[in-house]
C-alpha positions as YAML, in Angstrom:
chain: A
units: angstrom
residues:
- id: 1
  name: UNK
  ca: [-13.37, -11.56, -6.64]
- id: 2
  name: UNK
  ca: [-12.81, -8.21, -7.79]
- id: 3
  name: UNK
  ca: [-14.10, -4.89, -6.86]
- id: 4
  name: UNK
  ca: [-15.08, -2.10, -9.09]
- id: 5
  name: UNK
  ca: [-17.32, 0.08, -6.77]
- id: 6
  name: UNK
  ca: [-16.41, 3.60, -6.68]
- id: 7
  name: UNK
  ca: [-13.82, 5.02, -4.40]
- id: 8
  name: UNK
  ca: [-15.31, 5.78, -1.36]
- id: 9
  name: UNK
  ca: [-15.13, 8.97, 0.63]
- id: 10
  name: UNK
  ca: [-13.84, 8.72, 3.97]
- id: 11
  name: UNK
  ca: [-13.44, 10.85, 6.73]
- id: 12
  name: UNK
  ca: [-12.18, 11.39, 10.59]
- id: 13
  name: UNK
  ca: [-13.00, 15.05, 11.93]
- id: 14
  name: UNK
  ca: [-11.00, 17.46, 9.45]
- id: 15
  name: UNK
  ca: [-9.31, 14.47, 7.90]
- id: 16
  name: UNK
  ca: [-10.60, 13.16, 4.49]
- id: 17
  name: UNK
  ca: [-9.82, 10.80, 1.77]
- id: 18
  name: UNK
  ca: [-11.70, 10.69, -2.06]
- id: 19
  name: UNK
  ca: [-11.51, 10.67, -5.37]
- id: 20
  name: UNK
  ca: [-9.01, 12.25, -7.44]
- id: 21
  name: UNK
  ca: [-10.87, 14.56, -9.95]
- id: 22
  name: UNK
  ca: [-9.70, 15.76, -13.45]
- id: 23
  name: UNK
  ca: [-10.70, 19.03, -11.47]
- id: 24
  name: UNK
  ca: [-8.09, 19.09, -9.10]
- id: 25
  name: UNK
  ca: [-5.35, 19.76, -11.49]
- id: 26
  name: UNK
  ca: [-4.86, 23.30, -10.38]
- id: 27
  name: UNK
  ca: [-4.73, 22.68, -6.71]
- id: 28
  name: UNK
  ca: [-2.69, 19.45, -7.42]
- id: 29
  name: UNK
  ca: [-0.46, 21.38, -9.13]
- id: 30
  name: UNK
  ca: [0.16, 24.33, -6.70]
- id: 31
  name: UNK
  ca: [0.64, 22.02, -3.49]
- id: 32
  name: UNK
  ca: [3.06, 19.88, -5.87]
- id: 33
  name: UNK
  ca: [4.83, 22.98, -6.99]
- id: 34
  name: UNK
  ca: [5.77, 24.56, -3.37]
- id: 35
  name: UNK
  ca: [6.65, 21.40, -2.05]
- id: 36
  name: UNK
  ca: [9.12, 20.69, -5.08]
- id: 37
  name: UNK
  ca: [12.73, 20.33, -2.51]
- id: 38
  name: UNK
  ca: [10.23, 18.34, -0.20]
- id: 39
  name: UNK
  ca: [8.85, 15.66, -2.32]
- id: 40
  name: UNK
  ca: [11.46, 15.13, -5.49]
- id: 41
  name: UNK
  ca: [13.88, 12.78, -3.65]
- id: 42
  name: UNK
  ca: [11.21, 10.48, -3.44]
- id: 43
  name: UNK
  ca: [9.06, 10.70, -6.64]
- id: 44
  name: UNK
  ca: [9.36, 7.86, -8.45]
- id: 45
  name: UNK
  ca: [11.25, 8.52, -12.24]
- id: 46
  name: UNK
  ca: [11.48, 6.62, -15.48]
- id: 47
  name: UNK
  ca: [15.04, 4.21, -16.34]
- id: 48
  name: UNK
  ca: [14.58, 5.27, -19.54]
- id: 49
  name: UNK
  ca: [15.07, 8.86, -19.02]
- id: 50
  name: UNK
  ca: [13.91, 11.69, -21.25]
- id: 51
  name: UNK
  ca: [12.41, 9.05, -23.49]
- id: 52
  name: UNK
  ca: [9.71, 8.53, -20.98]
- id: 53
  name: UNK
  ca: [8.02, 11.61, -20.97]
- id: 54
  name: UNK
  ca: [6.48, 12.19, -17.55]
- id: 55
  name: UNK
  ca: [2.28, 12.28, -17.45]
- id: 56
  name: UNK
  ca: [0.46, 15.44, -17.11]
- id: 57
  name: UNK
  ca: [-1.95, 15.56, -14.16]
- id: 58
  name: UNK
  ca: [-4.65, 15.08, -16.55]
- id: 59
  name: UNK
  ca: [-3.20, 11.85, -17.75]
- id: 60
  name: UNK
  ca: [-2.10, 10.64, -14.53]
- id: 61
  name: UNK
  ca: [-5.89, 11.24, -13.34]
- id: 62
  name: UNK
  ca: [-7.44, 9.19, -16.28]
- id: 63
  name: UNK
  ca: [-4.84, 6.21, -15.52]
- id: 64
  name: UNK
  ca: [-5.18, 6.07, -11.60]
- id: 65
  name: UNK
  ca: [-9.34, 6.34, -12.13]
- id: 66
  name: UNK
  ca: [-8.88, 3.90, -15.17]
- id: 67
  name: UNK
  ca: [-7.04, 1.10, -12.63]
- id: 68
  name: UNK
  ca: [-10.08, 2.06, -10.08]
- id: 69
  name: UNK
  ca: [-13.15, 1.23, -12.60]
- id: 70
  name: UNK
  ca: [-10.75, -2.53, -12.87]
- id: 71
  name: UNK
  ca: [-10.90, -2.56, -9.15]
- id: 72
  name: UNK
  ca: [-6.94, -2.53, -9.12]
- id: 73
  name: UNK
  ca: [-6.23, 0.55, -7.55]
- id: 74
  name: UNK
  ca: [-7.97, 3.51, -5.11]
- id: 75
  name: UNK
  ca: [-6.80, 7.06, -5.93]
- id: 76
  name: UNK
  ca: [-7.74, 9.14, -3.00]
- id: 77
  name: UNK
  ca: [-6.67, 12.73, -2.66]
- id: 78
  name: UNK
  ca: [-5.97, 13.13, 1.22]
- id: 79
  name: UNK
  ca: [-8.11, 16.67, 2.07]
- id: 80
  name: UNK
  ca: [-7.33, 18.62, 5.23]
- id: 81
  name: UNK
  ca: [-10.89, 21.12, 5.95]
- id: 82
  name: UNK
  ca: [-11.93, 19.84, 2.23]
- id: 83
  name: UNK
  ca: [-8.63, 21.38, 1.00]
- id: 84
  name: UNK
  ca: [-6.39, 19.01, -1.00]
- id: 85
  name: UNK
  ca: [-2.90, 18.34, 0.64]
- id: 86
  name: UNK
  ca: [-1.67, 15.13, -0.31]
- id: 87
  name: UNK
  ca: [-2.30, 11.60, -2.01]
- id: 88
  name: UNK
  ca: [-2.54, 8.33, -0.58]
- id: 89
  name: UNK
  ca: [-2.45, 5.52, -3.31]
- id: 90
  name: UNK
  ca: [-3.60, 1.86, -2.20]
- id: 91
  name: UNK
  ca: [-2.42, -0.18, -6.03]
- id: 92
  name: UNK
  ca: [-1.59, -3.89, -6.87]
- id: 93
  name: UNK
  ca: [-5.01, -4.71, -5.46]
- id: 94
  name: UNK
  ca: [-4.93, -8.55, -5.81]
- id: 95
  name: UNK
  ca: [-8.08, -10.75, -4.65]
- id: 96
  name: UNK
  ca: [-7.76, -14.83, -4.29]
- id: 97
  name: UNK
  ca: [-5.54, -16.49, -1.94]
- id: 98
  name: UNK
  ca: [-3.48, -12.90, -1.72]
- id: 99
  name: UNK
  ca: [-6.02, -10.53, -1.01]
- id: 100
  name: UNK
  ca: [-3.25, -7.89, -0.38]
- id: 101
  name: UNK
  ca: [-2.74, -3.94, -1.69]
- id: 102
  name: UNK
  ca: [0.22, -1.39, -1.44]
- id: 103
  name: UNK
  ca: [0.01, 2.01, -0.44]
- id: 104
  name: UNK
  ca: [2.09, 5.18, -1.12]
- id: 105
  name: UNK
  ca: [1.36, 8.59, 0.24]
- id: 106
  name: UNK
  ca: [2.53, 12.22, 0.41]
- id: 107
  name: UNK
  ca: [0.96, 15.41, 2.14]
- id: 108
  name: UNK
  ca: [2.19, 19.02, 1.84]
- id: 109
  name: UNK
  ca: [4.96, 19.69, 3.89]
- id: 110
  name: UNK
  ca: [3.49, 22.62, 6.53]
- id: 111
  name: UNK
  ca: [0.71, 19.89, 7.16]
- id: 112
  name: UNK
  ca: [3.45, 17.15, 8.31]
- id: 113
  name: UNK
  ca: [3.91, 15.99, 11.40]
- id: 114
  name: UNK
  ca: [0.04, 16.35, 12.95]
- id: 115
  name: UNK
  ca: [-1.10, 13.02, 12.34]
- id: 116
  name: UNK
  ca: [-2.59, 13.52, 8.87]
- id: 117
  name: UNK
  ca: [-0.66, 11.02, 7.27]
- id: 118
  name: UNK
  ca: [-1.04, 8.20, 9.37]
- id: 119
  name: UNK
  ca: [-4.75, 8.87, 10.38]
- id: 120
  name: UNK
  ca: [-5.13, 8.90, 6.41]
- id: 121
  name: UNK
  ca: [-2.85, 5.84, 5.86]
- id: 122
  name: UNK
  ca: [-5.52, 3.97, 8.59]
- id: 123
  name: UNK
  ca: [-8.31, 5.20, 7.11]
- id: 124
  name: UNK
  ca: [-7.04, 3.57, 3.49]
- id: 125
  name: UNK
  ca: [-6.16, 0.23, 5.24]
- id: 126
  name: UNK
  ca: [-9.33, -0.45, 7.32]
- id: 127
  name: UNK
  ca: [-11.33, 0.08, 4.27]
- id: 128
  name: UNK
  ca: [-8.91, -2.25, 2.25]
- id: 129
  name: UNK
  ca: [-9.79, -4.55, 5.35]
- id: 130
  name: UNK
  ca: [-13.39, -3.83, 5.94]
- id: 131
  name: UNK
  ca: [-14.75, -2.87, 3.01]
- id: 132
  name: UNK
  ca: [-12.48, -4.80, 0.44]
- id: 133
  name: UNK
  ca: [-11.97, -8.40, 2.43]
- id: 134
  name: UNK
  ca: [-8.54, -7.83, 1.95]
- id: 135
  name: UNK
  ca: [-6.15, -9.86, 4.54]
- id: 136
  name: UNK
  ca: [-2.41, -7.25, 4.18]
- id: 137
  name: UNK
  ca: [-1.19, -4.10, 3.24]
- id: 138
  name: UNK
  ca: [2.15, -2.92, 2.63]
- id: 139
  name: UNK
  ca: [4.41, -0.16, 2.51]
- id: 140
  name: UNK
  ca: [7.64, 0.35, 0.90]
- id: 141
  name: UNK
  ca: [9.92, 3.38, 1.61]
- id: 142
  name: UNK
  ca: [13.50, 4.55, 1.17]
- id: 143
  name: UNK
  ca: [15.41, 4.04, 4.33]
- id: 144
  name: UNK
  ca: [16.20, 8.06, 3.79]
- id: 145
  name: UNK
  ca: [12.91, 8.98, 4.14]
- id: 146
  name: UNK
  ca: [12.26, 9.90, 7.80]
- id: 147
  name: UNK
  ca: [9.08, 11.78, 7.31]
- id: 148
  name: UNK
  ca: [7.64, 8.55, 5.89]
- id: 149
  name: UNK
  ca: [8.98, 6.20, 8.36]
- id: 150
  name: UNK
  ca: [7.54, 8.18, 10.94]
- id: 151
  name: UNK
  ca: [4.18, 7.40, 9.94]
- id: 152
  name: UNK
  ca: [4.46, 3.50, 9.64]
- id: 153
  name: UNK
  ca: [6.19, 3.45, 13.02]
- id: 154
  name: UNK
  ca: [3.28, 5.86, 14.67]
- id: 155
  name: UNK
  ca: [1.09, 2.94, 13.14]
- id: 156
  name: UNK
  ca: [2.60, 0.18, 14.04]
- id: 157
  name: UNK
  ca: [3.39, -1.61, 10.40]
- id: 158
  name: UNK
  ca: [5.72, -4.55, 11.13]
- id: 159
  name: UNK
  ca: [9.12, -3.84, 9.09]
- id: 160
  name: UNK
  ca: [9.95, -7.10, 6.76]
- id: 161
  name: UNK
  ca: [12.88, -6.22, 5.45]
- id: 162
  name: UNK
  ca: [15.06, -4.53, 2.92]
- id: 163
  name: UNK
  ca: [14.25, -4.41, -1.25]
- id: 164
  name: UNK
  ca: [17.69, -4.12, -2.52]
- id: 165
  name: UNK
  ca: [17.63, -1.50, -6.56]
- id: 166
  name: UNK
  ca: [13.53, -1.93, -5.41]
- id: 167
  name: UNK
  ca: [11.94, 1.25, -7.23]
- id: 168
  name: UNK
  ca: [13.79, 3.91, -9.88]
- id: 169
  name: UNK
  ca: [13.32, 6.71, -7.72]
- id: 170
  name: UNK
  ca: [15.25, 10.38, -7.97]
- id: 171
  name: UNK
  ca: [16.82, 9.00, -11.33]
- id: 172
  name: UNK
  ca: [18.11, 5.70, -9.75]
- id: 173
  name: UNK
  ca: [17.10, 2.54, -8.94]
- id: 174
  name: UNK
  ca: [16.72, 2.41, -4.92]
- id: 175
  name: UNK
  ca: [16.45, 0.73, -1.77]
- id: 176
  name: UNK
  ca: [13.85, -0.26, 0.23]
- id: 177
  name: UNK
  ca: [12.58, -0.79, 3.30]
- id: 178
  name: UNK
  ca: [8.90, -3.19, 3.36]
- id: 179
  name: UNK
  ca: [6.36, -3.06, 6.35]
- id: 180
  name: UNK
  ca: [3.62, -4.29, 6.17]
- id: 181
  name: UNK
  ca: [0.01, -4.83, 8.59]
- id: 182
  name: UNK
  ca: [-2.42, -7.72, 8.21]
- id: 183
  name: UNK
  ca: [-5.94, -7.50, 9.58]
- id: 184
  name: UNK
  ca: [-5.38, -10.05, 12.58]
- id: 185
  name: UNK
  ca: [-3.30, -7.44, 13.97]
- id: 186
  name: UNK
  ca: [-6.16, -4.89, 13.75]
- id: 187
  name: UNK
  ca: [-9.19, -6.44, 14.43]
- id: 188
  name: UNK
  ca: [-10.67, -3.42, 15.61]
- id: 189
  name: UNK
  ca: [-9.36, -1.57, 13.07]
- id: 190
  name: UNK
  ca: [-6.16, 0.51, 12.50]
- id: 191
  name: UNK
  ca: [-7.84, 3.90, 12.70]
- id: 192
  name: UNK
  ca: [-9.00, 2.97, 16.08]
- id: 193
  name: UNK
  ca: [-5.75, 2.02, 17.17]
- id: 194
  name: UNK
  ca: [-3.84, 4.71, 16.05]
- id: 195
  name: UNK
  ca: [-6.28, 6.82, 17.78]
- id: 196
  name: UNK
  ca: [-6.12, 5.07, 21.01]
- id: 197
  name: UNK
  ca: [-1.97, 4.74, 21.14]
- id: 198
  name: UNK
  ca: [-2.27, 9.05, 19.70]
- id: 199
  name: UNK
  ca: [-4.22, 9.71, 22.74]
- id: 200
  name: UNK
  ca: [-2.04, 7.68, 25.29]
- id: 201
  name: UNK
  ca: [1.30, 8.91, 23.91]
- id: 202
  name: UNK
  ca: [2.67, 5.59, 22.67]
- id: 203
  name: UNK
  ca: [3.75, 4.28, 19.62]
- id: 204
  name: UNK
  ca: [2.02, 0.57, 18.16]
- id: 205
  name: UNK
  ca: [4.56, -2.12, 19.23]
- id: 206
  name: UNK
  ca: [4.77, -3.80, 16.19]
- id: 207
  name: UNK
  ca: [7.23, -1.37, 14.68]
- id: 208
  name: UNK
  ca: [9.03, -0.20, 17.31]
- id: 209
  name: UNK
  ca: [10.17, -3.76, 18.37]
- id: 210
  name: UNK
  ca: [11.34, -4.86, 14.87]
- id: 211
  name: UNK
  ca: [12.47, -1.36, 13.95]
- id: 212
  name: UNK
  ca: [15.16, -1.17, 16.62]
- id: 213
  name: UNK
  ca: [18.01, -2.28, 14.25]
- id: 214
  name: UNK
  ca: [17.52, 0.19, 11.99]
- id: 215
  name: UNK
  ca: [17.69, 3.03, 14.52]
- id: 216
  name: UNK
  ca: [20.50, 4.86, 12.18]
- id: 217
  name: UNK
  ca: [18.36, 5.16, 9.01]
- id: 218
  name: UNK
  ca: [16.68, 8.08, 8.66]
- id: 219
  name: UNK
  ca: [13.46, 8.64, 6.35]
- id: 220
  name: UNK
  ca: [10.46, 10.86, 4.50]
- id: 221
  name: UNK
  ca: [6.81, 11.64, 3.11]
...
């Protein structure tokens, strides 16, 4: 089965999640400029170089909304107070005996660190879960980026393992780390228990437990 409803727009208090929109090009653009130093080390890049001219927003707008209408991908913006500040992309939708996604994210530096990531990342997955059928979702991240390990750890994604040369990333091919959730481990939904371990001052098991051997990698997002 494949999906090719419209991406939905979801929400928790301030918090929101929808569409990308050919109209958010200048916004897009002036979050994305001032947070240059912050989010280059971990944008992905071409192997072929200067031959492989990057998209414009437009472009990149058409494609991600293109792969949505073939129910392969969800573009959400991630909107703090109906202001964009980030993406979260859930892509490599796959249906059958997989039923799995992956999701990448980024928010605006000065909004890091308040939950807005993860309660956006949760968000994304119970809808894969709920509203899609689908049984995992993972998350891959350079074992530099501390911003963006934070966020699977505060949700409890269960690391995997390494991807050795994984993603060209920064100009070269990189390493990285996998986590990943399924919906057993959530079956009241990720959003509530992020919310529930946020209010209580923990962190979700899961990652903390397997993460322990990894305590001198840093990361970022």
């Amino acid at each position: 089965m494949i999906s090719n409803a419209p991406t939905p727009t979801l929400s928790c208090g301030p918090i929101g999640l929808r569409s990308i929109r050919l109209r958010d090009g200048n916004a897009w653009r002036t979050v994305r400029n001032r947070n240059r130093a912050w989010l280059t080390p971990w944008d992905a890049t071409s192997p072929m170089g200067s031959v492989d001219v990057p998209p414009t927003f437009a472009a990149m707008a058409r494609s991600l909304r293109a792969e949505a209408r073939a129910g392969r991908t969800l573009p959400w913006v991630i909107t703090y107070q109906d202001r964009l500040i980030g993406q979260l992309t859930v892509g490599g939708i796959a249906y059958g005996s997989l039923r799995s996604a992956h999701a990448g994210y980024w928010v605006d530096q000065q909004f890091a660190g308040h939950g807005i990531a993860p309660t956006a990342v949760a968000l994304g997955a119970d809808y894969c879960f709920f509203g899609l059928g689908l049984h995992r979702v993972e998350i891959n991240l350079r074992p530099e980026n501390a911003a963006s390990r934070r966020v699977v750890e505060k949700l409890g994604f269960r690391y995997e393992g390494i991807r050795e040369r994984y993603l060209h990333i920064d100009g070269a091919w990189r390493d990285h780390l996998t986590f990943a959730i399924t919906s057993e481990e959530v079956p009241g939904g990720l959003l509530q228990r992020f919310l529930a371990t946020k209010d209580s001052g923990t962190t979700a098991s899961h990652t903390s437990q397997s993460m322990s051997p990894l305590s001198n990698l840093a990361d970022n997002s």
